[in-house]
ROTOR-583655 format. One record per residue: residue in three letters; x, y, z of N, C-alpha, C in turn. Coordinates in steps of 0.1 Angstrom, whole numbers, plus 2048, in hexadecimal, padded with zeros to 3 digits. Atoms other than C-alpha are relative to their C-alpha. Example, Ala and Ser with C-alpha at 12.3 -4.5 7.8 and 13.67 -1.06 7.14 Angstrom:
// residues 2
ALA8097F480087B7D384E80980C800SER7F77F58008897F58477F880B808
//
This chain:
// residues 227
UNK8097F8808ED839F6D67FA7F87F5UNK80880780CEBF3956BE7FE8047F3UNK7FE7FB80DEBE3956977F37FB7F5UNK80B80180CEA539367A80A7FD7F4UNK7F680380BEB238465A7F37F87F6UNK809801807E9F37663C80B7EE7F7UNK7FB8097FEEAA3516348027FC7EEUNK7FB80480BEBF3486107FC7F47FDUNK80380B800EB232C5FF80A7FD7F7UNK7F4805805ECA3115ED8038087EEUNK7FE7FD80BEC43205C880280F801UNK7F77F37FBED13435D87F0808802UNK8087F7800EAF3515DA7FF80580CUNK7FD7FD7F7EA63675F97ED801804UNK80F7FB7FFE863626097FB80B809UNK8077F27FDE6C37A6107FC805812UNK8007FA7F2E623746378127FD80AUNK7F27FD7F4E7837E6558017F9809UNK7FA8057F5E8836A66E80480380DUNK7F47FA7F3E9336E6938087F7802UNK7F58067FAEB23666A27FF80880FUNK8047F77F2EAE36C6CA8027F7807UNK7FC8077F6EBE3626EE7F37FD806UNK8027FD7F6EB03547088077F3807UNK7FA8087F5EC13447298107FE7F6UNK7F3800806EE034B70F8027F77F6UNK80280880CED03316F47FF8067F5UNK8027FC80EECD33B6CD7F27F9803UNK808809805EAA3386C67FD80A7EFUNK8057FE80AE9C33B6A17F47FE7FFUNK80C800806E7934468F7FD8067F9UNK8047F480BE6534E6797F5809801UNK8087F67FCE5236A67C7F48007F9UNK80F80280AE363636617FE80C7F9UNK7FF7F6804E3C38665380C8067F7UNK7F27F9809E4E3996357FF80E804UNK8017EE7FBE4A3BC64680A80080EUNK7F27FD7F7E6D3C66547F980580EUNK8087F57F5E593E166C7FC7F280EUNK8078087F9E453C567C80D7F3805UNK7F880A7FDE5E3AC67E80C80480BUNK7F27F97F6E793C26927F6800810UNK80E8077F6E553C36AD8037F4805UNK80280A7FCE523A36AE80D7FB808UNK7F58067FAE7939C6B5804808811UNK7FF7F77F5E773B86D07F77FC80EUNK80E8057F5E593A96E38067F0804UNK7F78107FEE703846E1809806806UNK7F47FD7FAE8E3986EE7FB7FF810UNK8047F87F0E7B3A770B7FD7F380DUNK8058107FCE6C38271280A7F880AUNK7F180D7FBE8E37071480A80B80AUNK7FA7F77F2E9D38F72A7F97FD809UNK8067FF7F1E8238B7437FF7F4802UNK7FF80C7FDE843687447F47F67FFUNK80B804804E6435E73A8007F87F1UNK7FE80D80AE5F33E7247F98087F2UNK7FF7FB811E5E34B6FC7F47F57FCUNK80C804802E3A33F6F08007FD7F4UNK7FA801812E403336CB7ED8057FCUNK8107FC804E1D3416B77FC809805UNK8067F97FBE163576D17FC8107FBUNK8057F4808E123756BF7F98007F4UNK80C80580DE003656A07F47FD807UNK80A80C7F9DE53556BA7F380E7FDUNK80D7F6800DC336A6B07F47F6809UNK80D8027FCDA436B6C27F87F47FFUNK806811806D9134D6AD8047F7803UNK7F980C7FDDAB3376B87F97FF80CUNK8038007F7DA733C6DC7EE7FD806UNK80E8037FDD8033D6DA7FD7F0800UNK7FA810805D833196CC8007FC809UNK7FB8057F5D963126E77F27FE80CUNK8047FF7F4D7F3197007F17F97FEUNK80D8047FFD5E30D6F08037EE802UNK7FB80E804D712E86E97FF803813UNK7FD8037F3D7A2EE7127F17FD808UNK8117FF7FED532F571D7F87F57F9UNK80380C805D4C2D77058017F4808UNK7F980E7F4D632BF7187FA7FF809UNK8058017ECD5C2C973C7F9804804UNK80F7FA7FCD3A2D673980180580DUNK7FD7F37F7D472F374F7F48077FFUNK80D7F5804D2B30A7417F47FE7F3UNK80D80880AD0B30272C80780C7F3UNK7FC7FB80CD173097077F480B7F8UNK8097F8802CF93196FD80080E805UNK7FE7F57FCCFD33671380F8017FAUNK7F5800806D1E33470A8068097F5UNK8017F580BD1B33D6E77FE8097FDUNK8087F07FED0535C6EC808809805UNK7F77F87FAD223687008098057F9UNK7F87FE80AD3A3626E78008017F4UNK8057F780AD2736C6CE8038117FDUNK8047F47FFD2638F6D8814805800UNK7F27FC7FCD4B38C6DE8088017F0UNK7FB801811D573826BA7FC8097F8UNK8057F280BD4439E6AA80880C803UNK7FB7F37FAD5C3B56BD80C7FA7FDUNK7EF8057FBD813A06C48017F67EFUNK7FD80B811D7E38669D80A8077FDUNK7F67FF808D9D38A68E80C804808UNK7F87F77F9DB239D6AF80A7F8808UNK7F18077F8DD438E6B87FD801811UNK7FE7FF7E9DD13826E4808807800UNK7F98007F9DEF38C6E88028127FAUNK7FF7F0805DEA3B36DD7F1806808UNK8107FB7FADC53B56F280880980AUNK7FB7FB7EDDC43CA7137F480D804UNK80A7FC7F9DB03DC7287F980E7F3UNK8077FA80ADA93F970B7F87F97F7UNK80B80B80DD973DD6F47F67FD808UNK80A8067FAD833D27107F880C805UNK8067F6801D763F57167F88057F4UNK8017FF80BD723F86F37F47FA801UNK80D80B7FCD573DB6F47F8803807UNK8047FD7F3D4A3E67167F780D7F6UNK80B7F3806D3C4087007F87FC7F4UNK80880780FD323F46DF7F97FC807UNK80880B7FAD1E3DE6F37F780A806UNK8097FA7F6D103F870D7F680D7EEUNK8087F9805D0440D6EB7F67F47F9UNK80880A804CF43EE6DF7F67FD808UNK80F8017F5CDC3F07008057F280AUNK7FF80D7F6CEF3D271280080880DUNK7FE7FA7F4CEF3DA73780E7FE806UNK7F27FE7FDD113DD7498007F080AUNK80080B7F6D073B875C7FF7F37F7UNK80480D80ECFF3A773A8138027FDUNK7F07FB806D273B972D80A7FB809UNK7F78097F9D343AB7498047F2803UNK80080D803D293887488087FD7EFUNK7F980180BD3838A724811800803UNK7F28027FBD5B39372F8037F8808UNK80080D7FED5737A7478067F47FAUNK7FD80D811D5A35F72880D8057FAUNK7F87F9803D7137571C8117FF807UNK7EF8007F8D8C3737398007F4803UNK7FC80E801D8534D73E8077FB7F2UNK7FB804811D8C349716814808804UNK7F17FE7FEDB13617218077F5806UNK7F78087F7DBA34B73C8027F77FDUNK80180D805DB132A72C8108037F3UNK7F17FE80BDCE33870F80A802806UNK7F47FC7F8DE63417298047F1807UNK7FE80B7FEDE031F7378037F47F5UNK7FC808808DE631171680A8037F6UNK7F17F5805E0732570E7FF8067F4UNK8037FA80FDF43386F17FF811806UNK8027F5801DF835A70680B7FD80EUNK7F87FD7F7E133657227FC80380AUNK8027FB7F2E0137673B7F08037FBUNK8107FC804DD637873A80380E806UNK7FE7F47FCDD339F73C7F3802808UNK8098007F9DBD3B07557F08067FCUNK80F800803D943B374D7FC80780DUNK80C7FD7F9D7F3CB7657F68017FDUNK811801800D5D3C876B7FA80B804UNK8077F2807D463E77667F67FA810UNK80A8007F4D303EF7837EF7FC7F8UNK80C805806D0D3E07817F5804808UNK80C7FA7FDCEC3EE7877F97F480FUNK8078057EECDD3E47AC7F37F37F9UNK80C811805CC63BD7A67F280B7FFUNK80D7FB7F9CA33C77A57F87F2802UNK8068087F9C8A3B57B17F27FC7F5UNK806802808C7A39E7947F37F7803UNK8098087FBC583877957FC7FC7F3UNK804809804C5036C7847F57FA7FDUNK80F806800C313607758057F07FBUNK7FC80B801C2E33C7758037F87F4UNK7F9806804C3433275980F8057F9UNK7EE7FA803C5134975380E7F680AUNK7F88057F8C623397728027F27F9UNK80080E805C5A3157648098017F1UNK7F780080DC6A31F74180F804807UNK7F38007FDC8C32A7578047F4807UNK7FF80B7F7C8930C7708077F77F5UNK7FD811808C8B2F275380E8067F8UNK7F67FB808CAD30474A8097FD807UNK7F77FF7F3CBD30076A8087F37FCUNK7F780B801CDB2E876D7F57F480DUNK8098097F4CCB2C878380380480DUNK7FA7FE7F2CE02D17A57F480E803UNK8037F4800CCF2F47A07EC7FD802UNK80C8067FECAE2E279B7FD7F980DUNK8068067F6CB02CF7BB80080980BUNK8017F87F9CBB2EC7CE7F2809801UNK8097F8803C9A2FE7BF7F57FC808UNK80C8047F8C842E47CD7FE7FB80CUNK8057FF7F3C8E2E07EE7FE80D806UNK8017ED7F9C8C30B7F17EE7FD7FDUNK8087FB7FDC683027E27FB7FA80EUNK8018097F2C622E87FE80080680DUNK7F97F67F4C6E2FF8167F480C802UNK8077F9805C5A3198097EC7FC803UNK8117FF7FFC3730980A7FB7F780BUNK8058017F2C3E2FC82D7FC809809UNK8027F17F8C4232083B7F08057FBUNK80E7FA803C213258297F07FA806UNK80A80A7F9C0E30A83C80480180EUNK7FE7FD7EDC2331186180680E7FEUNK7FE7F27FDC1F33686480C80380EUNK7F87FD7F4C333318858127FD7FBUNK7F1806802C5833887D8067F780BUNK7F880A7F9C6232189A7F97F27FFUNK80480A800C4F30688C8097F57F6UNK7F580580DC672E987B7F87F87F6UNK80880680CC5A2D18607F47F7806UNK80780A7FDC4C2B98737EE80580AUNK8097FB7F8C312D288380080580FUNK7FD7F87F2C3D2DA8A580B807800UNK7F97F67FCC4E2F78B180E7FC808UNK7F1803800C732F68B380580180FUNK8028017F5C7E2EE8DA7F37FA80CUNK80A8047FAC5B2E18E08047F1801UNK80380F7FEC5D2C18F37F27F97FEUNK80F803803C3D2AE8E17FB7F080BUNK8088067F3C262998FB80D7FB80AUNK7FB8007F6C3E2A191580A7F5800UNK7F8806801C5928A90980D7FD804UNK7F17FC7FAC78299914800801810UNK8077FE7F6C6529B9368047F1808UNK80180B7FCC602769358127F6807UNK7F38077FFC8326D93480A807809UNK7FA7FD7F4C8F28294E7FB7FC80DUNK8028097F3C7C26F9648077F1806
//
């Protein structure tokens, strides 16, 4: 069983934050709780108990770890391994800090992200823009869970989203999104237009690039060599 205690210094004085004392695998562990409020400190030792009963590795900080931290984390990770263009990035996590700034990970859960989900949808976002945000959102959980600053990433659903429609492009709208594209995205663009403005020059769908129709043996070639 686990105990709270407040630690005597050598000139007898008694200081102000609380301490735990708590098993696990039958070890003494100690800490400090960063807190002079009894209430909250008996929490904290209760949430360490539960930990080291279920056998799950005791997370030192993990309950101090806020939001800011974790964001951090993730824009430094998106820096490194240019996973995701940072620019979009920010806009994401922009929208997110104005909501989660200051909120302990390890106290989030699916009511906070609902929470969000209605701030956002009265702000005029659409439920496909709110979900690309949480998106950012549960890569930023997992990335803290993968860096032992949360226990378990909690679960994020995604909000139903309004059916695609069907947009069109004037040219130089497309040319202002084109030059945004990642390169791989760009070379894919230009063999679709390639493709694109062959079918516009051989009306015949069985025609292949080269101008003849697909199974057509041209001047009797395939003819020749079965003789």
């Amino acid at each position: 069983m686990g105990a709270l205690y407040r630690r005597t210094f050598t000139n007898g004085t008694i200081g102000d934050t609380w301490w735990l004392k708590y098993y696990v695998a039958g070890r003494p562990v100690r800490e400090r709780t960063g807190t002079t409020d009894e209430a909250e400190a008996k929490r904290i030792l209760k949430t360490k108990e539960g930990w080291g009963a279920s056998g799950e590795p005791v997370l030192p900080r993990v309950d101090r770890i806020k939001y800011d931290e974790i964001a951090a984390d993730l824009r430094g990770h998106y820096e490194a391994s240019g996973e995701r263009n940072l620019e979009e990035a920010d806009d994401r996590v922009a929208h997110l800090k104005r909501f989660f700034a200051g909120s302990k990970v390890a106290s989030l859960g699916p009511n906070d992200f609902t929470q969000y989900a209605l701030t956002r949808q009265k702000q005029g976002a659409a439920n496909g823009t709110i979900n690309r945000d949480l998106g950012v959102l549960g890569r930023m959980l997992r990335l803290a869970y993968e860096n032992g600053k949360l226990h378990r990433p909690p679960i994020i659903r995604q909000l139903k989203e309004a059916d695609p429609r069907s947009v069109f492009f004037e040219r130089d709208q497309y040319g202002a999104v084109r030059r945004r594209l990642p390169d791989d995205l760009k070379g894919r663009d230009e063999r679709l237009q390639a493709r694109v403005a062959h079918q516009k020059r051989s009306p015949d769908p069985d025609a292949d690039p080269s101008g003849h129709r697909r199974g057509h043996d041209p001047a009797g070639a395939g003819a020749d060599q079965e003789r």
